[in-house]
VEXDREN-2710 file (C-alpha; in Angstrom, 1 decimal):
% VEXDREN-2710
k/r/px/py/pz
1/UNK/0.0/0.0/0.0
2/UNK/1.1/3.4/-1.1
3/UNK/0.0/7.3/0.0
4/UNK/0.6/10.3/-1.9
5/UNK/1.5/13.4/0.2
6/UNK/1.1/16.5/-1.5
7/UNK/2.6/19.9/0.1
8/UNK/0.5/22.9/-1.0
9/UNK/1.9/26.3/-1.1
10/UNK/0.5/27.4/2.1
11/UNK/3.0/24.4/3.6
12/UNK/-0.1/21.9/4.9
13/UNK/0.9/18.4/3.4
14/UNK/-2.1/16.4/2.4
15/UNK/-2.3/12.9/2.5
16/UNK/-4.0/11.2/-0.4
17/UNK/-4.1/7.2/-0.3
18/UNK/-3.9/4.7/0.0
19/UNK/-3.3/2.8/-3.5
20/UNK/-3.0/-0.4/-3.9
21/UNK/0.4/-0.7/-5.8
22/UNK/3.0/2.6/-6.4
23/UNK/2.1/3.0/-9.7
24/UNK/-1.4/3.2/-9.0
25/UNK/-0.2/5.8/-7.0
26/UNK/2.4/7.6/-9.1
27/UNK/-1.1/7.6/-11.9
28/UNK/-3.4/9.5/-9.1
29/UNK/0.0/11.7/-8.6
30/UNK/0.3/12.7/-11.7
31/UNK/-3.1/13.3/-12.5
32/UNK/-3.1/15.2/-9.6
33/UNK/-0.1/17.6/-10.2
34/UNK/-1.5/18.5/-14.1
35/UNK/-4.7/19.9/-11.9
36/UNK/-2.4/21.3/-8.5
37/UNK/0.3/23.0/-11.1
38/UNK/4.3/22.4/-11.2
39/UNK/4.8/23.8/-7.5
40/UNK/2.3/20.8/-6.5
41/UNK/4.8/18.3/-8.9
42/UNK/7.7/19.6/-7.0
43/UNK/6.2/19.1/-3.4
44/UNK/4.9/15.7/-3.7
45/UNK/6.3/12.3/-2.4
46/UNK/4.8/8.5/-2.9
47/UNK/5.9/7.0/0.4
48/UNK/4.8/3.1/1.5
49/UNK/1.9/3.4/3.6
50/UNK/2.8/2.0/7.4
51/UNK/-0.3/0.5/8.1
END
């Protein structure tokens, strides 16, 4: 399991998740940065979810 944590430009990360497999993630994460804008691109990890 994978979440996506997005950092907006007020500095809040947002936690988005969880997927199934990374690229399931990495797909949401991109679709999400073409919406959020390159700052959003920049500022956002795919980490292994812990639970």
């Amino acid at each position: 399991m994978f979440v996506v944590a997005i950092t907006d430009v007020g500095g809040i990360e947002w936690i988005y998740g969880p997927f199934d497999t990374r690229e399931q993630a990495q797909k949401w994460k991109d679709d999400a940065c073409i919406h959020l804008g390159e700052t959003a691109r920049v500022k956002s990890v795919i980490h292994p979810n812990p639970k």
